[in-house]
N, C-alpha and C positions, 0 to 999 in steps of 0.2 A: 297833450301831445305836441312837441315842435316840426311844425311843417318845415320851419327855417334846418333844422339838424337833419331832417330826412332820413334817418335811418335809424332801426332801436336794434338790438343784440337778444337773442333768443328767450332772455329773461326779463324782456321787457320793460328794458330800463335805458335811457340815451346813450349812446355809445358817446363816448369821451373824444374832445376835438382831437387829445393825440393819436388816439389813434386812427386817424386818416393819414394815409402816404401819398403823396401826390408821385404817379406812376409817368405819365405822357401830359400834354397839353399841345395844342394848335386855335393855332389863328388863320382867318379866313385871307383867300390872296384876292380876291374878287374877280378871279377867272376862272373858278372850279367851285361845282356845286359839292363838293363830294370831299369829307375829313375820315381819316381813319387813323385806328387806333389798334397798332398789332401787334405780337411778339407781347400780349397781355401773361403777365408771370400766373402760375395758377399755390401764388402761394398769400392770398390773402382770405378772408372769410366771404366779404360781398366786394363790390363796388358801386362807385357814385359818379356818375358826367353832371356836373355843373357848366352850364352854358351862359354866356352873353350874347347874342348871336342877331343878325338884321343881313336881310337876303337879298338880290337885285330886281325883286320881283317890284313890278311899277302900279302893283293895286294898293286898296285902301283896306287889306285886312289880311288876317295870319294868314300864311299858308304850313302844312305840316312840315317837321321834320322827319322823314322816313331813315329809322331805327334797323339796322341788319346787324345779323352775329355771324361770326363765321362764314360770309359770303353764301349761306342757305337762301338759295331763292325759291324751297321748300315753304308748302303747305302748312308750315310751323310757327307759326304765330297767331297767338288769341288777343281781344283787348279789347277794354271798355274804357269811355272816358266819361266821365261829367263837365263841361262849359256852363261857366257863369259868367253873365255880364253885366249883374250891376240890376238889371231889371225881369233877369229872364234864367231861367233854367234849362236845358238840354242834354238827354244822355242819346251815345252811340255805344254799341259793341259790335264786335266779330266774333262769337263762339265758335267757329267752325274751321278757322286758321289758314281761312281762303287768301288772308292778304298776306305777303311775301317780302314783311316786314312793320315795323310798329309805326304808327303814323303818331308820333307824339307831337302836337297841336301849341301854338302859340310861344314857341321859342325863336321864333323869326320873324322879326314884325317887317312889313313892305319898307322900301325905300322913297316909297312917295313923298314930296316934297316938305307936303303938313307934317310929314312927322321923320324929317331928314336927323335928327338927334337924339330918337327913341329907338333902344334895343330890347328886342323880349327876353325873358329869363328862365331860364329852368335848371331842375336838380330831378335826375332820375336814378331811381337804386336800382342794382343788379344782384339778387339775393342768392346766396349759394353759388356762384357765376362757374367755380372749379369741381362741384358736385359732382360727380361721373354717375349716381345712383337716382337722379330723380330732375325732372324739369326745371328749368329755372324761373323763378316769380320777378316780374320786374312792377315797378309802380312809377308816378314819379308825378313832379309838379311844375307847372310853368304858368310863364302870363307876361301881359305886355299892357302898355298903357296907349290910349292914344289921346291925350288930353280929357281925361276921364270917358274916355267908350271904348276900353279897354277888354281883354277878357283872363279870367281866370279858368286854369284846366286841371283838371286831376286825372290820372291815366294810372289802371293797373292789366296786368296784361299775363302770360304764361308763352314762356319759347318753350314749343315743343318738341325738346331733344333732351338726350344727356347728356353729351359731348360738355366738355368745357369749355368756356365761351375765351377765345383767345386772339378775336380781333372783333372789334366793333366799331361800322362803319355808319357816319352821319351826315344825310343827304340831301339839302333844300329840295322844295319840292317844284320843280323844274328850272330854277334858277341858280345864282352863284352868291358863294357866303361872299360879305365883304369883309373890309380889312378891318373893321371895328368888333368883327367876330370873334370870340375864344371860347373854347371847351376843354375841359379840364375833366381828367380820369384820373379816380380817386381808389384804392384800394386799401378796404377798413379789413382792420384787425379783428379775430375773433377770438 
């Protein structure tokens, strides 16, 4: 299985680079914590946000990126992640879709000085995103380095609606993206 591809096609087999469109993209201004992504067409199969992303938070470790669809600040989101760091294991979940949005973990690494040239990365998929008959499945993978005491994250998750997901907003978590940021939305062919 390619973590780097991030997405497989219902028969289990790599989806083809061509078929990715690149839909939107944005880069961070360093005055706003907050990217979005609207007027998303609902004519692809899934989608993919590929991130480069470093926040103005002035700590020494991730903070989450908080994930919303369709501005729901509804009870509708579930998710579980796994963190590895090299020496240690860790899982969290929400089954109960208390939090009001996805907290996907290690795609903004601080701006602290040590590590003023390090950006974290991630690629999250958005499966069925135009489905009107069933939830949407989302997953996705991120991490960041910080002169090897970096972390790696895996995050799978459920939006619990059927709606079509037709704007999705991307939120440092209490701080502002910088200008080294970009996020990229991707809508794969089916």
């Amino acid at each position: 299985m390619s973590l780097i591809l991030g997405i497989f096609d219902s028969g289990g087999a790599a989806a083809a680079t061509s078929s990715y469109e690149s839909i939107q993209s944005a880069t961070g201004t360093g005055a706003s914590g907050v990217i979005t992504f609207s007027s998303i067409p609902a004519t692809y199969k899934h989608l993919q946000i590929r991130g480069i992303a470093k926040d103005t938070y002035a700590g020494t470790f991730e903070l989450p990126t908080r994930v919303r669809f369709n501005s729901d600040t509804g009870n509708n989101y579930t998710m579980h992640n796994l963190n590895g760091n090299g020496t240690t294991v860790t899982a969290q979940g929400d089954a109960t879709g208390t939090n009001a949005f996805f907290k996907f973990r290690g795609s903004n690494l601080s701006t602290d000085a040590t590590y003023a040239n390090m950006n974290g990365v991630s690629i999250l998929d958005i499966i069925d995103y135009a489905d009107t008959s069933k939830y949407k499945t989302v997953r996705g993978f991120s991490g960041s380095d910080r002169n090897g005491a970096g972390n790696i994250f895996l995050i799978s998750g459920l939006y619990l609606s059927t709606s079509a997901i037709s704007t999705i907003t991307l939120t440092a978590d209490g701080t502002n993206w910088t200008t080294s940021t970009t996020f990229a939305l991707y809508g794969i062919k089916g």
